[in-house]
C-alpha positions as CSV (number, residue, x, y, z in Angstrom):
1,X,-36.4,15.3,13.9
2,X,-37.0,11.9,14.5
3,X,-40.6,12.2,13.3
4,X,-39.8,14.2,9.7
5,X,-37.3,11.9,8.8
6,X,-39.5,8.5,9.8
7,X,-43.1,10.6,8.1
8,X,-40.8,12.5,5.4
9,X,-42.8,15.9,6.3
10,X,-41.7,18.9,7.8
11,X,-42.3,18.9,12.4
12,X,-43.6,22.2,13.8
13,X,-44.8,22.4,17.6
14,X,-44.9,26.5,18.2
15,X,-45.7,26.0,22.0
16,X,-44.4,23.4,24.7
17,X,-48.4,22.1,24.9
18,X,-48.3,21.6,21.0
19,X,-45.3,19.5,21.5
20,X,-46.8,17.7,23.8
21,X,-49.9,16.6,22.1
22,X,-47.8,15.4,18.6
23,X,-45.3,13.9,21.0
24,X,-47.1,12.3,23.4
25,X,-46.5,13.2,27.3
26,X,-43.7,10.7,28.7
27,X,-41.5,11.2,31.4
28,X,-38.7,11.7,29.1
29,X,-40.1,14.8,27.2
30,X,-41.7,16.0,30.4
31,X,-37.9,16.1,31.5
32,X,-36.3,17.3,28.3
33,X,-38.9,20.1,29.2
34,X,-37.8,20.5,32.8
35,X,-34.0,21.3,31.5
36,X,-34.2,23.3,28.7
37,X,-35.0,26.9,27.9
38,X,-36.7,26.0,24.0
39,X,-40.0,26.6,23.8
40,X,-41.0,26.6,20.0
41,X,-39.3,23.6,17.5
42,X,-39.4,22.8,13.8
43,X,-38.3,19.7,12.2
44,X,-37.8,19.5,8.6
45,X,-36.9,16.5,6.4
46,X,-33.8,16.8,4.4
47,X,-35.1,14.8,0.8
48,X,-33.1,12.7,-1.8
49,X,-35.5,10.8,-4.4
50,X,-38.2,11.4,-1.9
51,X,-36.5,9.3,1.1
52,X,-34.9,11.1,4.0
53,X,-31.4,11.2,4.3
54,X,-31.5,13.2,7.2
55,X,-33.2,16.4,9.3
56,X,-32.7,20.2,9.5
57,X,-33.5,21.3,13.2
58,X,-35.0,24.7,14.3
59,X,-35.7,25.9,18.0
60,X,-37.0,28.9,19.9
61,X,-36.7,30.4,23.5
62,X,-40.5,31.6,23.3
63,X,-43.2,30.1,21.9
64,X,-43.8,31.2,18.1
65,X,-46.0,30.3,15.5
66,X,-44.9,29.5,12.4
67,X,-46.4,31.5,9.1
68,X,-46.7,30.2,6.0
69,X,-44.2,32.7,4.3
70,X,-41.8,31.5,7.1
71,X,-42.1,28.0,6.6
72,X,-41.6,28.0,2.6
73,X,-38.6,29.3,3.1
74,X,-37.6,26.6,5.7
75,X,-38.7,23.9,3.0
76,X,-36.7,25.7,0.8
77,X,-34.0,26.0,3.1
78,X,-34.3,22.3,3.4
79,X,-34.4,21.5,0.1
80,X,-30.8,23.4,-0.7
81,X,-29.4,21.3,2.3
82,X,-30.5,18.4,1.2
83,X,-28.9,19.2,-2.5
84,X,-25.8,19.5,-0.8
85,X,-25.5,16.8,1.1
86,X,-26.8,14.6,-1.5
87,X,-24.0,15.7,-3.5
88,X,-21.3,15.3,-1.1
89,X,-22.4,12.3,-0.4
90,X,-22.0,11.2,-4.2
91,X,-19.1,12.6,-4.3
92,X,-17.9,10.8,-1.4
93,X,-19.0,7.3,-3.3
94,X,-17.3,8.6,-6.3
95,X,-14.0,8.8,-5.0
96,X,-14.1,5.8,-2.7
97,X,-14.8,3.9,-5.6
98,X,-12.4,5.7,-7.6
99,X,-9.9,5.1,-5.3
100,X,-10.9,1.3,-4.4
101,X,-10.4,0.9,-8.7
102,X,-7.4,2.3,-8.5
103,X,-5.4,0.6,-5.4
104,X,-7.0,-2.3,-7.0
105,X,-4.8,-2.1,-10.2
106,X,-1.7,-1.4,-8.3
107,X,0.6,-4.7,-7.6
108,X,-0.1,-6.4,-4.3
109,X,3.4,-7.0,-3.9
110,X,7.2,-6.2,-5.4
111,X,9.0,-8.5,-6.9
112,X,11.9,-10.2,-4.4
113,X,15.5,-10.1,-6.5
114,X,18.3,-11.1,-4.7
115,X,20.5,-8.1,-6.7
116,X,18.0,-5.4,-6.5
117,X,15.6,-4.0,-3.8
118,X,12.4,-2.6,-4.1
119,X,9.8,0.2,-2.5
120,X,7.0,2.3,-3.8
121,X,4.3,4.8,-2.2
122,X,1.1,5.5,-3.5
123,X,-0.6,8.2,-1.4
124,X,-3.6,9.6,-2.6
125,X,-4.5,13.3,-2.9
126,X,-6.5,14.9,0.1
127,X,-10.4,13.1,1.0
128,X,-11.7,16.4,-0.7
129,X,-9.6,16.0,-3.9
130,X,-11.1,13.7,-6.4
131,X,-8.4,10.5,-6.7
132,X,-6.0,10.8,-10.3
133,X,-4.8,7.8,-12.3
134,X,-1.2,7.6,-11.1
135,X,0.6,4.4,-10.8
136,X,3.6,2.2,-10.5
137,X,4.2,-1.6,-11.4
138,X,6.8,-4.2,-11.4
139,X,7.2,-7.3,-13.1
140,X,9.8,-10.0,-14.1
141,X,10.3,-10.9,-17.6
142,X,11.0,-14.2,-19.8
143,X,14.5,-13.7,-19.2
144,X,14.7,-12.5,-15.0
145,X,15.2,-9.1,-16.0
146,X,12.8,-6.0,-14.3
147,X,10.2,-3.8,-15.6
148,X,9.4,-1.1,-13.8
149,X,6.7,1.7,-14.6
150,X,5.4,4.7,-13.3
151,X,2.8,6.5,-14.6
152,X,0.0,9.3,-14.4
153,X,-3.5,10.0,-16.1
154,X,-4.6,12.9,-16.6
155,X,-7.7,13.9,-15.1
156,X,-9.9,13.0,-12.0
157,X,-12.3,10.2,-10.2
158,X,-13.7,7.1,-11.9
159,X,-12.5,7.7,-15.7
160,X,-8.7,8.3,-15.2
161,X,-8.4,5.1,-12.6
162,X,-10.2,3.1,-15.2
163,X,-7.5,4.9,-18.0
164,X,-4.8,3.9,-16.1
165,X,-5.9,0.2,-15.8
166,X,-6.1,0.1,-19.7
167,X,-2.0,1.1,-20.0
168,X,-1.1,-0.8,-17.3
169,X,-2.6,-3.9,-18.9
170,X,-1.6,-2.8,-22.3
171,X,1.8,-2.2,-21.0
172,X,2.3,-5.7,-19.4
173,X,1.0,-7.8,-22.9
174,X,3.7,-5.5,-24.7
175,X,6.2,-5.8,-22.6
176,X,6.0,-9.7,-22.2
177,X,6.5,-10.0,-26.2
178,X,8.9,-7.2,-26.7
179,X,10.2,-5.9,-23.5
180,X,12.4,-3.1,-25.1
181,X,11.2,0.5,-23.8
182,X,11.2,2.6,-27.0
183,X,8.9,-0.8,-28.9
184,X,6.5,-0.5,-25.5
185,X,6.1,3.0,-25.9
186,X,5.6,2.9,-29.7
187,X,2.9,0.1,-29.1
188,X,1.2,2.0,-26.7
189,X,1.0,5.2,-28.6
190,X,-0.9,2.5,-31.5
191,X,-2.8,1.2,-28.2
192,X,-4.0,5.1,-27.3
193,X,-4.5,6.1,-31.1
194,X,-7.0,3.6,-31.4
195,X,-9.1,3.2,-28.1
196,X,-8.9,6.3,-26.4
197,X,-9.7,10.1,-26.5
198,X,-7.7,12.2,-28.4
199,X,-7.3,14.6,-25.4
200,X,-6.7,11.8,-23.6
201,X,-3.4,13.1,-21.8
202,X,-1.2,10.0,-20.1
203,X,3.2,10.1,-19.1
204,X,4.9,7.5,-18.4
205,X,8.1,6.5,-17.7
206,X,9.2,2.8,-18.0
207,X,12.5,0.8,-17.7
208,X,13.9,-2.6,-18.3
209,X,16.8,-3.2,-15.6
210,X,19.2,-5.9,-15.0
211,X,19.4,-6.9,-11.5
212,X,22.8,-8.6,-11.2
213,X,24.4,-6.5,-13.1
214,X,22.6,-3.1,-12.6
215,X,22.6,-2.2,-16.5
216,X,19.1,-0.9,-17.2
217,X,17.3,0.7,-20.6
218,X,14.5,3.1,-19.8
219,X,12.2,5.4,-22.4
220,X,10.1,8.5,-21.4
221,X,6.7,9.9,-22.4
222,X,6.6,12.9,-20.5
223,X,7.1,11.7,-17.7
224,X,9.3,13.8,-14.9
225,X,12.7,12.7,-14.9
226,X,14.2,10.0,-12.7
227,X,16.3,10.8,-9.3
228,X,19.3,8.7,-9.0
229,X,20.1,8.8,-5.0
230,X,24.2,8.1,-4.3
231,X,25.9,7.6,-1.1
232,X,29.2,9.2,-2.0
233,X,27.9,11.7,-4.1
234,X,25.1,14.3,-4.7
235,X,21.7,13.1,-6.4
236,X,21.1,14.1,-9.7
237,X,17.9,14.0,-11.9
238,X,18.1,12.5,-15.6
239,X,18.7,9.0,-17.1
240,X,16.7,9.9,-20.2
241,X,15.0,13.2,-22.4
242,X,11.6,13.3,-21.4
243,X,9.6,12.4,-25.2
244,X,5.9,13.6,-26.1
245,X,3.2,11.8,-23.6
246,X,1.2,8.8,-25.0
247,X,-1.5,9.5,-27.2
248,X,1.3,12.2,-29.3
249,X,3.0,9.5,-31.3
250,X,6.9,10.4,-31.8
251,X,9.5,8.5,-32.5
252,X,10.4,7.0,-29.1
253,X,14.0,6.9,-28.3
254,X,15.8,4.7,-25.2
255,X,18.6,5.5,-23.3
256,X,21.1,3.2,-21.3
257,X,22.0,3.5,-17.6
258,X,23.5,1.5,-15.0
259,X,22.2,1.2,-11.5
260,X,26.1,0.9,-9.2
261,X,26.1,-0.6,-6.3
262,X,25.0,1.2,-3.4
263,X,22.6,3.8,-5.7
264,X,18.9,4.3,-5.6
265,X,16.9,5.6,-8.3
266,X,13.8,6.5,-7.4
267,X,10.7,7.2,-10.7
268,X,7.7,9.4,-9.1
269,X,4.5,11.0,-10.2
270,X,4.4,14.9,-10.9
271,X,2.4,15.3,-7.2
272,X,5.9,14.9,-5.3
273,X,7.4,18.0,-6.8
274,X,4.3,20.3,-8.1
275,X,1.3,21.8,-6.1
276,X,-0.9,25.3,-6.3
277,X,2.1,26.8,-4.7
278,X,5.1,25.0,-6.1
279,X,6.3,25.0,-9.9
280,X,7.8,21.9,-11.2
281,X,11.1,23.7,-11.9
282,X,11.2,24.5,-7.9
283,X,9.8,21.3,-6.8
284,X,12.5,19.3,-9.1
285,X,15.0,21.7,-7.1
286,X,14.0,21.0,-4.2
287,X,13.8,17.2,-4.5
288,X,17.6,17.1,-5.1
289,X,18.3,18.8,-1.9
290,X,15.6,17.2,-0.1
291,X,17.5,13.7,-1.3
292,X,21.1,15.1,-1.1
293,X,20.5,16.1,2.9
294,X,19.1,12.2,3.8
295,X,20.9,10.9,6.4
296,X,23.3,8.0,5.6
297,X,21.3,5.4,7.1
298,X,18.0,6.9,5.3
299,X,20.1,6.5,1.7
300,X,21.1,2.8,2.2
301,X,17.3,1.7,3.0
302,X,14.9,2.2,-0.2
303,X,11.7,1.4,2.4
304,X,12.7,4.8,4.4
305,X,13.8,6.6,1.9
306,X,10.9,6.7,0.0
307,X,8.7,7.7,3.2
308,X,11.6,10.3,4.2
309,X,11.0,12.2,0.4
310,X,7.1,12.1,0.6
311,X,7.1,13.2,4.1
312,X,9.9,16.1,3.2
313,X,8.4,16.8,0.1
314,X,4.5,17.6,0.9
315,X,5.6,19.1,4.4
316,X,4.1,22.6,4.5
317,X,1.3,21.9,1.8
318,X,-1.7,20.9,0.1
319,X,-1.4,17.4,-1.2
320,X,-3.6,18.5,-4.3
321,X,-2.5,15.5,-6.5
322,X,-2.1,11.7,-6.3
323,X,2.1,11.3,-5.4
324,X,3.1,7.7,-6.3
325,X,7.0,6.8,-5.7
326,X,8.9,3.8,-6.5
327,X,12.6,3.9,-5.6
328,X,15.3,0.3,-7.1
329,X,18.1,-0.1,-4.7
330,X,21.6,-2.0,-5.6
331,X,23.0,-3.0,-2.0
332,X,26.9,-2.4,-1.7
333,X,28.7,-5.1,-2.8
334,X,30.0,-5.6,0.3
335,X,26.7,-5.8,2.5
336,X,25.4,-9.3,3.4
């Protein structure tokens, strides 16, 4: 193997003797010899762009002469294997660098509030599963109020982490001259009209919240719908109607919320609540009871709670898509 990957040609030795005279006769083949029953070997390169990227290994219990029929279809053998891994291994690249774009546009840190706590996921899909564009932000504004976003691209790899930089930053330079959700949508529907695809397929949903007092304004593009966690009551999903996603310009319409003390609500990407096997309609179901079971101490801490509904959530199945989770928690009034 060694010698078809360093010459880039096929190795064939059909007798122990043969093997000797291309290999040479140290002690350690003579031993290699000694302990095992092999007695014929074939050593083919494995090609990319005429360099070896690795070898394809044949051996025999009795001696045996390759034919020339037998050995094209080695080559050819080979060659498919080498295809293969070639593409794996660019497809390998490919999402590594996919996913390296795409933790790169996600904040390195929250925000610290004294009113408000913070915590957000992003766990991408499976090593096999080419990385999406979902994402989540937060950012303070002129006047010490919160923006929060969450967000998904559609498609796969490279193009839709690259996508989802261009709302994030268009999001940000909108929101810091108008801050109000319905004009950031509306500007990036304009934004998405003029620089990208026209099946270019993006929700979103983003809010502005107050943090000492809790009173929040939020505006959705299709986005699935906020869950609002309480600790004397059961969760419930809502806070606004779900408009067209960016890129189908509507009129965009905001609705008004209050976060109470002692509530979390927690914005996610579609990969919490749908796979292959789950509908969104079930997965939304299941969410509520998945949150309305957490213990107490699981409800007051935004950090666990966001780990407890990822790890509830995708037990039992494929993670198939990106899941991204950020979760705003108003401490009880009375808590130090």
């Amino acid at each position: 193997m060694s010698v078809a990957v360093r010459e880039s040609r096929p190795f064939l030795a059909g007798t122990p003797e043969s093997l000797r005279r291309q290999l040479g006769g140290e002690d350690d083949l003579e031993r290699y010899l000694e302990r095992t029953d092999e007695r014929a070997w074939v050593g083919l390169p494995l090609l990319m762009a005429g360099s070896a990227i690795g070898a394809l290994r044949f051996a025999f219990t009795r001696p045996r002469e390759i034919t020339e029929e037998e050995r094209v279809f080695l080559e050819a053998l080979a060659g498919q294997c080498a295809l293969a891994v070639g593409r794996a291994t660019l497809y390998e690249q490919e999402h590594n660098t996919a996913e390296q774009l795409q933790r790169s546009l996600l904040p390195d840190s929250l925000p610290q509030l004294d009113g408000m706590q913070l915590a957000a996921r992003y766990h991408p899909a499976t090593r096999h599963v080419q990385v999406g564009g979902d994402w989540y932000d937060a950012f303070k504004l002129a006047d010490d109020r919160l923006a929060v976003a969450v967000g998904d691209v559609m498609g796969k790899g490279v193009l839709a982490a690259s996508v989802m930089g261009r709302v994030r930053n268009a999001l940000r330079a909108l929101a810091l001259n108008d801050p109000r959700p319905a004009a950031v949508l509306a500007g990036l529907d304009r934004v998405f009209s003029a620089t990208e695809d026209e099946e270019q397929f993006t929700t979103l949903a983003y809010a502005v919240i107050n943090p000492d007092t809790g009173a929040a304004v939020v505006s959705n593009a299709g986005h699935p719908p906020a869950l609002v966690v309480r600790p004397d009551g059961p969760p419930v999903l809502g806070l606004a109607e779900p408009g067209t996603p960016l890129g189908w310009p509507s009129q965009r319409q905001q609705s008004s919320f209050s976060v109470e003390p002692g509530n979390t609500v927690v914005f996610y990407s579609d990969g919490l609540v749908e796979n292959r096997r789950r509908g969104v309609d079930a997965g939304l179901d299941e969410l509520v009871a998945v949150a309305g079971n957490a213990p107490s101490e699981v409800v007051r801490d935004p950090e666990i709670l966001v780990d407890y509904l990822v790890d509830q959530m995708l037990a039992g199945y494929d993670q198939d898509d990106d899941v991204t989770v950020l979760a705003l928690h108003v401490p009880p009034r009375n808590s130090a």
